[in-house]
C-alpha positions as CSV (number, residue, x, y, z in Angstrom):
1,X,148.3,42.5,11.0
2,X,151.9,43.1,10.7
3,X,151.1,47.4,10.9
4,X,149.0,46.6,13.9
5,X,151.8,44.9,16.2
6,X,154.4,47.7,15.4
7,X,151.7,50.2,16.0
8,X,150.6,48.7,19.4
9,X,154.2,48.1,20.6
10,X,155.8,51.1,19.7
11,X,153.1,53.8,20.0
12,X,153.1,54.9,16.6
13,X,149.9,56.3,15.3
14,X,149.0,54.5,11.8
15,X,147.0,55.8,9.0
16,X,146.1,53.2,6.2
17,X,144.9,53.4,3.1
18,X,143.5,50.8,0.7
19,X,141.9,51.4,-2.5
20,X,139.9,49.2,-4.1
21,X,139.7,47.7,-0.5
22,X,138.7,44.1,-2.6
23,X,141.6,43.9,-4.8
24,X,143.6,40.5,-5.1
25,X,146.7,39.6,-6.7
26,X,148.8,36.8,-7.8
27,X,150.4,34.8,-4.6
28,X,153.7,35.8,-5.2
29,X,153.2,39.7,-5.5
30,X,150.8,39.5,-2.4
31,X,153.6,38.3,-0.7
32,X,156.4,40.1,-2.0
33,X,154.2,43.2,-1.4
34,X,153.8,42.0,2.6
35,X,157.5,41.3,3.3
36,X,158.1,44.6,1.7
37,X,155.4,46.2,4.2
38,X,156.8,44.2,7.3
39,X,160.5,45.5,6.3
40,X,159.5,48.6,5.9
41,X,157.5,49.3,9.3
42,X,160.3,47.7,11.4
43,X,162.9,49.9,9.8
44,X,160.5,52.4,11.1
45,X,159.8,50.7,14.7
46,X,163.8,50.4,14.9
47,X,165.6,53.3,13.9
48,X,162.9,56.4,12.4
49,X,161.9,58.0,15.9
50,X,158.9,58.3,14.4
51,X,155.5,58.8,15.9
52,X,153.4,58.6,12.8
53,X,153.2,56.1,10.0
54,X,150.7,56.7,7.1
55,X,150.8,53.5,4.9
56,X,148.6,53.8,1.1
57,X,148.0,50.6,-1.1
58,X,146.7,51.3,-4.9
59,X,145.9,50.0,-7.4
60,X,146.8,52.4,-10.5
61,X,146.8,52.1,-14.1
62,X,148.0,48.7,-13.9
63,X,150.3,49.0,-11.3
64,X,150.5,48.2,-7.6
65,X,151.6,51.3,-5.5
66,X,152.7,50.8,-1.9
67,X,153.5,54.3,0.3
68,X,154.5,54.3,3.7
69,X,155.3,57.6,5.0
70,X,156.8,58.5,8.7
71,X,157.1,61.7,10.5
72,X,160.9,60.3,12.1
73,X,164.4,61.6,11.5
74,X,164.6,60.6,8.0
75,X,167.2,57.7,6.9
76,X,170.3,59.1,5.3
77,X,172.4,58.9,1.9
78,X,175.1,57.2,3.7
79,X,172.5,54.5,5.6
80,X,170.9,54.1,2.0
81,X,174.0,53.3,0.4
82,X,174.9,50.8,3.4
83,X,175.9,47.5,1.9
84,X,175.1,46.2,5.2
85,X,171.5,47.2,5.2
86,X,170.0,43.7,4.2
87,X,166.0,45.0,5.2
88,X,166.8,47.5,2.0
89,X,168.4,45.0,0.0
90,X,165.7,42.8,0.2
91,X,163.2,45.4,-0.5
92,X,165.2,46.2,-3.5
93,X,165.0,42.8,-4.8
94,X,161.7,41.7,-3.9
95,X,160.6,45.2,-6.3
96,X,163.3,43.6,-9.0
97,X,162.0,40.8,-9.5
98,X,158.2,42.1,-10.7
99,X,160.0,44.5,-13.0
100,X,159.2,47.4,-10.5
101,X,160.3,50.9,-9.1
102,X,161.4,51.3,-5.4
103,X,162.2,55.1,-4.2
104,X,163.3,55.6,-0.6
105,X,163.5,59.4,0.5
106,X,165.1,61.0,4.0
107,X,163.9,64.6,5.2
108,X,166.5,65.1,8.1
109,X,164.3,65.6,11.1
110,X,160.6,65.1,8.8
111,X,161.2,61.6,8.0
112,X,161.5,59.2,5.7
113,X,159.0,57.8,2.4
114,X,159.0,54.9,0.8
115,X,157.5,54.2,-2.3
116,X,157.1,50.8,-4.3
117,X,155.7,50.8,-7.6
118,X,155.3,47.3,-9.6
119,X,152.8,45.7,-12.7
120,X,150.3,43.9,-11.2
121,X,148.0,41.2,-12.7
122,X,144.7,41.0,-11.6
123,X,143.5,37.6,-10.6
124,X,139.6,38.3,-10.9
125,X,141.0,39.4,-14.3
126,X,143.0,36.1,-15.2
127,X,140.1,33.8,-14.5
């Protein structure tokens, strides 16, 4: 839903990707996982330029993989090393908490990838 409203309001073409498309987890990651998304696509609705957005969510090997990917300006060293920037802060913490990986990349002018990796627990497989 969140991809949707950004999509309709700013124009941005939107690519997703979700494999298995009937995969559940725990309460806390499914929401830690959505804040991340939201952050993440108004970073791009804000300050990217982009006009493309492709957003992948896997599960891997144990591990829950969300991608998003725009075609904007790229974010810089400086603006990832911003104290200031509390959207990447709290991406940054969200990951910490599940043990996880978060990797943001800037291409100046191709634009910018982010990539969080955390363990997941499967609740179909809990039960």
């Amino acid at each position: 839903m969140a991809g949707r409203r950004i999509s309709e309001t700013n124009r941005h073409s939107c690519k997703i990707t979700i494999d298995p498309k009937d995969v559940t987890f725990d309460r806390d990651r499914n929401t830690a996982i959505y804040r991340i998304f939201q952050e993440t696509l108004t970073n791009v609705a804000r300050h990217a330029q982009a006009t493309e957005v492709d957003v992948s969510l896997r599960q891997r090997d144990g591990q829950l993989e969300l991608n998003v990917r725009d075609n904007g300006r790229g974010i810089t060293e400086k603006e990832l090393a911003n104290p200031k920037s509390f959207g990447l802060i709290g991406i940054r913490e969200r990951v910490k908490i599940f043990s996880g990986i978060n990797i943001i990349k800037g291409v100046p002018g191709k634009g910018t990838t982010v990539t969080v990796r955390m363990p997941i627990r499967d609740i179909k497989e809990n039960r």
